[in-house]
mmCIF file of the N, C-alpha and C atoms, coordinates in Angstrom:
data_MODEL
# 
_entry.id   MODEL 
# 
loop_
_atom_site.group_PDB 
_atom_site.id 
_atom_site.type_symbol 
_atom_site.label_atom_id 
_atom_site.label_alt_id 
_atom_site.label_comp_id 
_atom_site.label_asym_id 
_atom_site.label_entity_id 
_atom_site.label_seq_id 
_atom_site.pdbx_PDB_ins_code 
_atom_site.Cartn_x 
_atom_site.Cartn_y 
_atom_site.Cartn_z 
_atom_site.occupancy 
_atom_site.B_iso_or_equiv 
_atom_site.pdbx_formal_charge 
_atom_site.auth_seq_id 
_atom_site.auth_comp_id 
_atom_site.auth_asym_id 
_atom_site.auth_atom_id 
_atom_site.pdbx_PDB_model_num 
ATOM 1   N N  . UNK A 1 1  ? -8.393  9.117   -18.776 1.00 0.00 ? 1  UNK A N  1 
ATOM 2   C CA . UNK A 1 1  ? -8.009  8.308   -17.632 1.00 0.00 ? 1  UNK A CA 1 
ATOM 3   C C  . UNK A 1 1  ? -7.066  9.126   -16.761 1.00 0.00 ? 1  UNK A C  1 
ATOM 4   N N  . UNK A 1 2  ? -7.140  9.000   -15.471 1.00 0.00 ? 2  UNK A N  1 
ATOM 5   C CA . UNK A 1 2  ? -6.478  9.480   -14.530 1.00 0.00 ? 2  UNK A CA 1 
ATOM 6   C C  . UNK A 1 2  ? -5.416  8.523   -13.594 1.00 0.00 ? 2  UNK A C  1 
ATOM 7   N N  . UNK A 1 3  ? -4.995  9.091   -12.927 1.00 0.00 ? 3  UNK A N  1 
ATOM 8   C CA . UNK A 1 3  ? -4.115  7.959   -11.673 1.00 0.00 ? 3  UNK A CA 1 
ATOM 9   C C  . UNK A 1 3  ? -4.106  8.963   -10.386 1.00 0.00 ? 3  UNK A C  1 
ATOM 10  N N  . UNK A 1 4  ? -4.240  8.592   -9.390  1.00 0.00 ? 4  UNK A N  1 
ATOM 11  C CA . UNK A 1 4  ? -3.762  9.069   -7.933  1.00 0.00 ? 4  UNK A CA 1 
ATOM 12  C C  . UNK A 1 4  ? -2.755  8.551   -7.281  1.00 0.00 ? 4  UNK A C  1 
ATOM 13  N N  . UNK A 1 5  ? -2.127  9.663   -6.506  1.00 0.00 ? 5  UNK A N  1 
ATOM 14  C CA . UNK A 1 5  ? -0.919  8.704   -5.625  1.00 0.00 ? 5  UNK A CA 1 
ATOM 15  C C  . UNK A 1 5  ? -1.087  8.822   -4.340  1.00 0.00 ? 5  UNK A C  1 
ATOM 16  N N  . UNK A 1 6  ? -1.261  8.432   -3.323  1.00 0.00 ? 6  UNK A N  1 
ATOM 17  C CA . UNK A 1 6  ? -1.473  8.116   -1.804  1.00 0.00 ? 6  UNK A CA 1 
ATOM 18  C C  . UNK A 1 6  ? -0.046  8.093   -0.886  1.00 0.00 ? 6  UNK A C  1 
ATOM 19  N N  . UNK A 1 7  ? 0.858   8.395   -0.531  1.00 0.00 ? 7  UNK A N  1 
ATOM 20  C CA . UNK A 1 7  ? 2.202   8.472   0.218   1.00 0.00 ? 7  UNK A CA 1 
ATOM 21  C C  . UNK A 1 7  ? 1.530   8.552   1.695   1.00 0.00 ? 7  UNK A C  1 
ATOM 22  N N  . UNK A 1 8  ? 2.095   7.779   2.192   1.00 0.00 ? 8  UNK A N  1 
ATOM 23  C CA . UNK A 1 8  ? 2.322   7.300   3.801   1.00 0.00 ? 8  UNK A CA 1 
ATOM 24  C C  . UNK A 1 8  ? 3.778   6.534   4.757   1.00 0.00 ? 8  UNK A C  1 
ATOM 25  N N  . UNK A 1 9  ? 3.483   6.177   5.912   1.00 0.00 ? 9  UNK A N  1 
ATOM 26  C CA . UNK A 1 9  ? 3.939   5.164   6.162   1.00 0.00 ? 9  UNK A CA 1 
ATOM 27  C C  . UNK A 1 9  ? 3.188   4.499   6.559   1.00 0.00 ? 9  UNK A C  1 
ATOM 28  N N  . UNK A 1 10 ? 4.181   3.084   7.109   1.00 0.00 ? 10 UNK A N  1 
ATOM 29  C CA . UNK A 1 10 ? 3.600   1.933   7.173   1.00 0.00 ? 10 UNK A CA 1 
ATOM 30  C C  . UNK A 1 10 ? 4.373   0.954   8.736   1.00 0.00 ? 10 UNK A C  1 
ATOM 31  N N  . UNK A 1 11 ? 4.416   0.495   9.221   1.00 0.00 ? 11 UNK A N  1 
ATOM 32  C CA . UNK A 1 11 ? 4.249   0.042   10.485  1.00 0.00 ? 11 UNK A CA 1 
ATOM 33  C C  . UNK A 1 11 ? 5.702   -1.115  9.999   1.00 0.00 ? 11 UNK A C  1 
ATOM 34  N N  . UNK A 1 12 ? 6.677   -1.618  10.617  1.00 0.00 ? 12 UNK A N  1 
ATOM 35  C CA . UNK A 1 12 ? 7.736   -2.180  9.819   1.00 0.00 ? 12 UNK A CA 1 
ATOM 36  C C  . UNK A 1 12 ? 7.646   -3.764  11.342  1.00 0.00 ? 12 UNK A C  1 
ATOM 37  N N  . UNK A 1 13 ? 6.829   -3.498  12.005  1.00 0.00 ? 13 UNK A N  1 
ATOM 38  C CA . UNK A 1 13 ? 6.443   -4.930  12.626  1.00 0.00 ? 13 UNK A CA 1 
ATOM 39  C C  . UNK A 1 13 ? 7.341   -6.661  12.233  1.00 0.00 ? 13 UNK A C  1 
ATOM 40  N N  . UNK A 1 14 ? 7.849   -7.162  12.982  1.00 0.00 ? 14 UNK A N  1 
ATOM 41  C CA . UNK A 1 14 ? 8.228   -8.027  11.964  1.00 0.00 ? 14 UNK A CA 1 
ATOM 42  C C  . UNK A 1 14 ? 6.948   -9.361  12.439  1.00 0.00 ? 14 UNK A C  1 
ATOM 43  N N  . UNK A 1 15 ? 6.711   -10.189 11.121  1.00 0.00 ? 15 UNK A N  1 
ATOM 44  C CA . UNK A 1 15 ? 6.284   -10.976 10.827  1.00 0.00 ? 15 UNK A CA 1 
ATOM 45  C C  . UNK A 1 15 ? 6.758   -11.977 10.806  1.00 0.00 ? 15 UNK A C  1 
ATOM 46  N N  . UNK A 1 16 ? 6.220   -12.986 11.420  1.00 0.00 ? 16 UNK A N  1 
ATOM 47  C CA . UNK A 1 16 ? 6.727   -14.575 11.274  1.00 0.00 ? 16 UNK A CA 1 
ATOM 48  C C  . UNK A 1 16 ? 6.156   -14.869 9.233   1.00 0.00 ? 16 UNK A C  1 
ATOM 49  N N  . UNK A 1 17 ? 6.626   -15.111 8.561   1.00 0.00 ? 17 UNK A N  1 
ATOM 50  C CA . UNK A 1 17 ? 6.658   -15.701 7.280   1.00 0.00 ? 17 UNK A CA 1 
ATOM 51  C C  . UNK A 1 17 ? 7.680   -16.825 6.802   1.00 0.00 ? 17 UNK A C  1 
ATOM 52  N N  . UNK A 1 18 ? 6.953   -17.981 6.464   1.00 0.00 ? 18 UNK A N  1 
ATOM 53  C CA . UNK A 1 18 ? 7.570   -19.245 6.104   1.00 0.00 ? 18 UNK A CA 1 
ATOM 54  C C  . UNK A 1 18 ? 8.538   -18.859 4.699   1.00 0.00 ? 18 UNK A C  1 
ATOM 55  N N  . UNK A 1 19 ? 9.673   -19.604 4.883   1.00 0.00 ? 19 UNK A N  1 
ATOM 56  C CA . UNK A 1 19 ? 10.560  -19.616 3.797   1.00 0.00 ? 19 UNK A CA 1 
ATOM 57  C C  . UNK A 1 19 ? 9.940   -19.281 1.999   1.00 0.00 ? 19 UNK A C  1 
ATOM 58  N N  . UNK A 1 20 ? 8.893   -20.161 1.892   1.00 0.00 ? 20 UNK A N  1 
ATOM 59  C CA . UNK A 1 20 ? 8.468   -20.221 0.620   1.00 0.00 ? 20 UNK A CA 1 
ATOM 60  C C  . UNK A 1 20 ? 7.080   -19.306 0.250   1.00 0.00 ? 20 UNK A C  1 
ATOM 61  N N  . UNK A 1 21 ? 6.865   -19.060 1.701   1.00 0.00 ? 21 UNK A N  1 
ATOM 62  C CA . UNK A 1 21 ? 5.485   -18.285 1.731   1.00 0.00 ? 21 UNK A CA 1 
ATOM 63  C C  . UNK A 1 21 ? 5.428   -16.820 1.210   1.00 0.00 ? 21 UNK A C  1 
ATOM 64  N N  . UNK A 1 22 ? 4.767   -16.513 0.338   1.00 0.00 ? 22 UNK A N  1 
ATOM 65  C CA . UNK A 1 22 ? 4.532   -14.871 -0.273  1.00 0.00 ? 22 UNK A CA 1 
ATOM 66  C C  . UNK A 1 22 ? 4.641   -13.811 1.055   1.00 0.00 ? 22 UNK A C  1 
ATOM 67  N N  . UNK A 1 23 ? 4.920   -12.848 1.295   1.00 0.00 ? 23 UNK A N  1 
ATOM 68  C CA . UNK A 1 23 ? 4.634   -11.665 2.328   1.00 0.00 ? 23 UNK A CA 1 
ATOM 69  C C  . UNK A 1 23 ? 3.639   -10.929 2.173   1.00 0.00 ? 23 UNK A C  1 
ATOM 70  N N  . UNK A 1 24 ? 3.243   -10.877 0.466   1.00 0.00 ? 24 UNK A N  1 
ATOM 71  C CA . UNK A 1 24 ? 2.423   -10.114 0.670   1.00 0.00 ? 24 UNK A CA 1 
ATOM 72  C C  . UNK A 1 24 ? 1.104   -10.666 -0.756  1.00 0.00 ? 24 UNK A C  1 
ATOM 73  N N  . UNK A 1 25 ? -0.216  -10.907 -1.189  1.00 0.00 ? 25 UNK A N  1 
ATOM 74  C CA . UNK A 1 25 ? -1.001  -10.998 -2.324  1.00 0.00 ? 25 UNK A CA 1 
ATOM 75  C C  . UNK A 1 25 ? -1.567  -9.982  -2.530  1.00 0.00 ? 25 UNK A C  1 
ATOM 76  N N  . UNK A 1 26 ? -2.253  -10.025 -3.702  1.00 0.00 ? 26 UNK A N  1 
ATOM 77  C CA . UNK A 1 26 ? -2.651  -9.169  -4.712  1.00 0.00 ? 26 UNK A CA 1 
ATOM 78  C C  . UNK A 1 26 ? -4.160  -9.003  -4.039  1.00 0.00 ? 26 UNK A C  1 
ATOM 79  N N  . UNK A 1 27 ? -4.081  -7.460  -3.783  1.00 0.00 ? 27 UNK A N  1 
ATOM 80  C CA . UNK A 1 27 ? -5.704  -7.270  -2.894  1.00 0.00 ? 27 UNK A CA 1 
ATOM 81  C C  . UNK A 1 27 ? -5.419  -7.834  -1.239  1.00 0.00 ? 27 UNK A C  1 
ATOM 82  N N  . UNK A 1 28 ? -4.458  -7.957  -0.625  1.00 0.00 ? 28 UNK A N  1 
ATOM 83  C CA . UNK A 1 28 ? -3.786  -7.987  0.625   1.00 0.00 ? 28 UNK A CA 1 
ATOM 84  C C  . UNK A 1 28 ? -3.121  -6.353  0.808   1.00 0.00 ? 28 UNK A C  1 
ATOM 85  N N  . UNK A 1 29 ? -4.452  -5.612  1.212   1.00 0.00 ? 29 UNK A N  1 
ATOM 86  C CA . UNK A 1 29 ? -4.021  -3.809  1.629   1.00 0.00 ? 29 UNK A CA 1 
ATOM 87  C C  . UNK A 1 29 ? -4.096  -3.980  2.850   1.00 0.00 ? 29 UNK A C  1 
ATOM 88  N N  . UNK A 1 30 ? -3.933  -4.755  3.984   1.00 0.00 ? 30 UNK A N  1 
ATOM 89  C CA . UNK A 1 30 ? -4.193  -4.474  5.385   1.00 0.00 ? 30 UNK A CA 1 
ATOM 90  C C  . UNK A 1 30 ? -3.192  -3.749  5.783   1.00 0.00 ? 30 UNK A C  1 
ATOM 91  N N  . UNK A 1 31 ? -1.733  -4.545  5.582   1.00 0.00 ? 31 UNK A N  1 
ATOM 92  C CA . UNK A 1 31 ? -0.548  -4.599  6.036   1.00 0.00 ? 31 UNK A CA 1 
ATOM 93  C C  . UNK A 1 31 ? 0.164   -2.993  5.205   1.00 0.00 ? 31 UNK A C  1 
ATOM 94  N N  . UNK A 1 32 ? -0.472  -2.832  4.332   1.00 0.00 ? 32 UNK A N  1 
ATOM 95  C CA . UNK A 1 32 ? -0.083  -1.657  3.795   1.00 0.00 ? 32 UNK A CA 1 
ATOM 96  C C  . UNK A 1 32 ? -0.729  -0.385  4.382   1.00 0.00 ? 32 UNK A C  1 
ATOM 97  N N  . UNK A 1 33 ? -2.022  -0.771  4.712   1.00 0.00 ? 33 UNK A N  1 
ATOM 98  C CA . UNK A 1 33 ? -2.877  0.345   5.489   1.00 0.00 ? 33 UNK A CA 1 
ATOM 99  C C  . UNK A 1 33 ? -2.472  0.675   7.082   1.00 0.00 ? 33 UNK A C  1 
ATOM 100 N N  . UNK A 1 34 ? -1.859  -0.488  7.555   1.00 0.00 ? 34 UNK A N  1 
ATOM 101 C CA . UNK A 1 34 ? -1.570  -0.231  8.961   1.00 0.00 ? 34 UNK A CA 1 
ATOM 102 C C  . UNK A 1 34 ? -0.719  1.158   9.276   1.00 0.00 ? 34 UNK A C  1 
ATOM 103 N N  . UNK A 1 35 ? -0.731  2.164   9.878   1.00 0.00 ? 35 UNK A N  1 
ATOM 104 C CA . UNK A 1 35 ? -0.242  3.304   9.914   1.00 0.00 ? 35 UNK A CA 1 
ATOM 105 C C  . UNK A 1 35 ? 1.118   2.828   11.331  1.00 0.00 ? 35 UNK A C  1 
ATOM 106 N N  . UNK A 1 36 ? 2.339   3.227   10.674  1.00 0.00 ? 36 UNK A N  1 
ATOM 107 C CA . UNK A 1 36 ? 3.078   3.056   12.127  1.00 0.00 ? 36 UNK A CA 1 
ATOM 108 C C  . UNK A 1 36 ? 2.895   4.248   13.377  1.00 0.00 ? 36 UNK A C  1 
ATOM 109 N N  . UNK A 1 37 ? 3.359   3.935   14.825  1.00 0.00 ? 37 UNK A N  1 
ATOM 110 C CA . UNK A 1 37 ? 2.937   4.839   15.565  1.00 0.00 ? 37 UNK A CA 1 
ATOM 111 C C  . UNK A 1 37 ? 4.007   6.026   15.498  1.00 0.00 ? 37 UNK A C  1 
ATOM 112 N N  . UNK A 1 38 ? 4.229   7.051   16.378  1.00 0.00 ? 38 UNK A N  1 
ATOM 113 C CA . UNK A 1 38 ? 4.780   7.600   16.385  1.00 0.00 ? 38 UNK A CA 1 
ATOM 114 C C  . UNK A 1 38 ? 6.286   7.133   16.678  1.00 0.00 ? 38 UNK A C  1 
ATOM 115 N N  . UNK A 1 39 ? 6.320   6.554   17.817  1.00 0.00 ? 39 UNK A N  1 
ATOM 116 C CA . UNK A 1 39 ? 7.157   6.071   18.617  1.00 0.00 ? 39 UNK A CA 1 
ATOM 117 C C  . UNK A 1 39 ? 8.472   5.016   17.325  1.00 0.00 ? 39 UNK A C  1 
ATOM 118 N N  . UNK A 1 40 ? 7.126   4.548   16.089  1.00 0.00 ? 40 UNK A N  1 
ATOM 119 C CA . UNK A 1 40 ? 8.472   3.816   15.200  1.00 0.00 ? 40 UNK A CA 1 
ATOM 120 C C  . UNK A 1 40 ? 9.058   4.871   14.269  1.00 0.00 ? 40 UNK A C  1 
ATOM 121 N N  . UNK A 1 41 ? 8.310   5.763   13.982  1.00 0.00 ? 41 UNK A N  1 
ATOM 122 C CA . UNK A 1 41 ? 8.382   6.724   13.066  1.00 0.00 ? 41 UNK A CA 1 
ATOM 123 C C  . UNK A 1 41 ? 10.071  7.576   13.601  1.00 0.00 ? 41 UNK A C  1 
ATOM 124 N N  . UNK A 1 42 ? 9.889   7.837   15.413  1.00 0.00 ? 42 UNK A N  1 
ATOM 125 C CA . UNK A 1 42 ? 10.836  8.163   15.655  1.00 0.00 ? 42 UNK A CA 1 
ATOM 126 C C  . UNK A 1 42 ? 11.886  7.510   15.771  1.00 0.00 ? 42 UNK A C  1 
ATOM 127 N N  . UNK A 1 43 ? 11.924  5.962   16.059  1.00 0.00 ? 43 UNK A N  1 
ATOM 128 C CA . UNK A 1 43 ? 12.847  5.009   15.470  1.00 0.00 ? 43 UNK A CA 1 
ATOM 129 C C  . UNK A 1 43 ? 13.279  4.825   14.185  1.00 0.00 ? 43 UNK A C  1 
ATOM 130 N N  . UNK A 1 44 ? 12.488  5.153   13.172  1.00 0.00 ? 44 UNK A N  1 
ATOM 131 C CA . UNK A 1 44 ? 13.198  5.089   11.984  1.00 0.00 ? 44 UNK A CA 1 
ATOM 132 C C  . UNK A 1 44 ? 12.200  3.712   11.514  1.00 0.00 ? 44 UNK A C  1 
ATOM 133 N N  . UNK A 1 45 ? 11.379  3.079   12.478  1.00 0.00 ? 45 UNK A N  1 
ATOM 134 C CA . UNK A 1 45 ? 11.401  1.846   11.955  1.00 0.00 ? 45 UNK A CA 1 
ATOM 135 C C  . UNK A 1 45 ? 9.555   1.804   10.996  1.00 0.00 ? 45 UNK A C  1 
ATOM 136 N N  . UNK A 1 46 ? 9.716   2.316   9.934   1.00 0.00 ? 46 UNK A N  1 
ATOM 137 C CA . UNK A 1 46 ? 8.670   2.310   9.070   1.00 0.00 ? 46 UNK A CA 1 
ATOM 138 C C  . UNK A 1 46 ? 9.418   2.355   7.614   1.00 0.00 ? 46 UNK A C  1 
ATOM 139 N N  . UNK A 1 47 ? 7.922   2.354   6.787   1.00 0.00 ? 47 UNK A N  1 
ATOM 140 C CA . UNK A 1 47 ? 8.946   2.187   5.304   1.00 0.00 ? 47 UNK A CA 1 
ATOM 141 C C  . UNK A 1 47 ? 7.314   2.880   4.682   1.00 0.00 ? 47 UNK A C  1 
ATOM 142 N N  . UNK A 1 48 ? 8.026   3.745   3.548   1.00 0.00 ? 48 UNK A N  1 
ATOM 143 C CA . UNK A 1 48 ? 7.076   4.702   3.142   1.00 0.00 ? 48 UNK A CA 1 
ATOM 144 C C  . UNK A 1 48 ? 6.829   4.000   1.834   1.00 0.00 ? 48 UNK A C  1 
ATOM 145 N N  . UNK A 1 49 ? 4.973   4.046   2.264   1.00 0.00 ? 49 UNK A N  1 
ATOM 146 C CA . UNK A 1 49 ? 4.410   3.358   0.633   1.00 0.00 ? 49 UNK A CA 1 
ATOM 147 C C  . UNK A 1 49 ? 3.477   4.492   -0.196  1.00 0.00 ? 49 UNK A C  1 
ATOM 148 N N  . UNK A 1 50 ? 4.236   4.008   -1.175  1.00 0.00 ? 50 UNK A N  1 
ATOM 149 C CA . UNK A 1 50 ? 2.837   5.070   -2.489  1.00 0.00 ? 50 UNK A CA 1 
ATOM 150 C C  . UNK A 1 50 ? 2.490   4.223   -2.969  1.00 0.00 ? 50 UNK A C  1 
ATOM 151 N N  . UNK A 1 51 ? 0.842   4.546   -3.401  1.00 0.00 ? 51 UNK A N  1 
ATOM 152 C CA . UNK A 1 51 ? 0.159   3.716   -3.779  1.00 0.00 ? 51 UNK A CA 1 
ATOM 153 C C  . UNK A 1 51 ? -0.371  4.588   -5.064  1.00 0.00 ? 51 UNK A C  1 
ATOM 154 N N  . UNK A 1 52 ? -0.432  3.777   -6.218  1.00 0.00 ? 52 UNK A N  1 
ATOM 155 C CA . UNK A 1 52 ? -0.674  4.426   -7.549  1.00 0.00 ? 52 UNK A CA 1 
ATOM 156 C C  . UNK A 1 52 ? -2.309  3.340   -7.387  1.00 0.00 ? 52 UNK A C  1 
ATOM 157 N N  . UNK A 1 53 ? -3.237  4.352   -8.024  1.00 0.00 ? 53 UNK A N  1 
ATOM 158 C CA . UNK A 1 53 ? -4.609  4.366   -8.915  1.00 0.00 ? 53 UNK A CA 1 
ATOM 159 C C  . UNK A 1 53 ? -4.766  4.541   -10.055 1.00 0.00 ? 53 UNK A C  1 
ATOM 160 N N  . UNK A 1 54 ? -5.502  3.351   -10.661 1.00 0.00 ? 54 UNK A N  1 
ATOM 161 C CA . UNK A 1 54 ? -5.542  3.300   -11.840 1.00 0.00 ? 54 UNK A CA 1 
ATOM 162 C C  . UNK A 1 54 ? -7.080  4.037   -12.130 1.00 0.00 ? 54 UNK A C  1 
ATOM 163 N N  . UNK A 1 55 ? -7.479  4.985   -13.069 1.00 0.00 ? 55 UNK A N  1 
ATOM 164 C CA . UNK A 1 55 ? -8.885  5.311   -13.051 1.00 0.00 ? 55 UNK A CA 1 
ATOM 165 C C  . UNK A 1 55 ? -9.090  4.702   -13.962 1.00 0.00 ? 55 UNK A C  1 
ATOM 166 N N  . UNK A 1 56 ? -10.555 3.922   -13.690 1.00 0.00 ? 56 UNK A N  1 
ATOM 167 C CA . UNK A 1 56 ? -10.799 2.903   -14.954 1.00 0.00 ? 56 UNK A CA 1 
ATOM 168 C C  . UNK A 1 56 ? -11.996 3.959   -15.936 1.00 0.00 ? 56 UNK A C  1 
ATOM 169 N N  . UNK A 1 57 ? -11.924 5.092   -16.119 1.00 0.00 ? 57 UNK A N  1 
ATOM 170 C CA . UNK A 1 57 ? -13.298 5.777   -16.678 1.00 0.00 ? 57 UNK A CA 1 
ATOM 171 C C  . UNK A 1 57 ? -12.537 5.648   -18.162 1.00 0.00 ? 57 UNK A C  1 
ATOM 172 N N  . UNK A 1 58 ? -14.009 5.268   -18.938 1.00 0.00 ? 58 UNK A N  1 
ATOM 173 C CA . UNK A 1 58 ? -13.681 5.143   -20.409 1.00 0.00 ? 58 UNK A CA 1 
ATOM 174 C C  . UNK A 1 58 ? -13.842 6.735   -21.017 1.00 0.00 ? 58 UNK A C  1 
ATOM 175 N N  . UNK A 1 59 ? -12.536 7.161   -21.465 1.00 0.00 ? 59 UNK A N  1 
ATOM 176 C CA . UNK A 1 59 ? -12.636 8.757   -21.806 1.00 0.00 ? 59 UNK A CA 1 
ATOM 177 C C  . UNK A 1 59 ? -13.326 8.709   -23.262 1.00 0.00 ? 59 UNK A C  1 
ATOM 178 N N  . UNK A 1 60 ? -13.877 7.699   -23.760 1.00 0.00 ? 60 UNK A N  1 
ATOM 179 C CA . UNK A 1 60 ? -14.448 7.822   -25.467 1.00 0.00 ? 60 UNK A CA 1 
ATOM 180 C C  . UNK A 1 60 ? -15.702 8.514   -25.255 1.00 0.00 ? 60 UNK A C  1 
ATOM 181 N N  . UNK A 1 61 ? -16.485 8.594   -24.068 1.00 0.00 ? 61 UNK A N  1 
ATOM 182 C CA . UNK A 1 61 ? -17.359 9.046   -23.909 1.00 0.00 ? 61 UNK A CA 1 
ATOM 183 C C  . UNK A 1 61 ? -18.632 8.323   -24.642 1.00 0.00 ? 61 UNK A C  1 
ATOM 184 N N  . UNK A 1 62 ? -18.654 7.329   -24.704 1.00 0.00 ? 62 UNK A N  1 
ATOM 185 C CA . UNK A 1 62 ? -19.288 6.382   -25.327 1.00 0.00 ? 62 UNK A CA 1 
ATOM 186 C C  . UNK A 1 62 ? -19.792 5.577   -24.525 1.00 0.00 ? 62 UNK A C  1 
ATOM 187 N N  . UNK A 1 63 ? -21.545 5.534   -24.466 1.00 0.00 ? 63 UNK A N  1 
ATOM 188 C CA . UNK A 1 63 ? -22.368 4.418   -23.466 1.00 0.00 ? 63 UNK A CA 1 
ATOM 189 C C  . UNK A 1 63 ? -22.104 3.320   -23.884 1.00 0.00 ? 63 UNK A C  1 
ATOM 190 N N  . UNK A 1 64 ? -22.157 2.443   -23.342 1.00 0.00 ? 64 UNK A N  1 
ATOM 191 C CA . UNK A 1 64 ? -22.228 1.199   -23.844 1.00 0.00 ? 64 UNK A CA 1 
ATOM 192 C C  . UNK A 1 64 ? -23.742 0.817   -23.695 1.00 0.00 ? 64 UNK A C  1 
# 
């Protein structure tokens, strides 16, 4: 088994989100994929995400 890591940024936009409401679910990559522009980057206003991969290959080497 393997893993990958992906490092970027990310766009720091603010969002209207309700008090009780999640920011973010599980399989919700939009908001993570959004690339910030330059212009926030030179503001400062982004936030850098790594993203870990899980490799699902069965190393037993065994067909099922």
């Amino acid at each position: 088994m393997g893993t990958a890591i992906v490092k970027g940024v990310v766009s720091m936009k603010k969002r209207r989100v309700e008090d009780n409401e999640p920011a973010f679910a599980p399989g919700d990559d939009d908001a993570l994929e959004q690339s910030a522009s330059e212009e926030e980057i030179a503001r400062g206003d982004y936030t850098e995400v790594t993203r870990l991969s899980w490799d699902e290959v069965d190393p037993s080497g065994e067909d099922e």
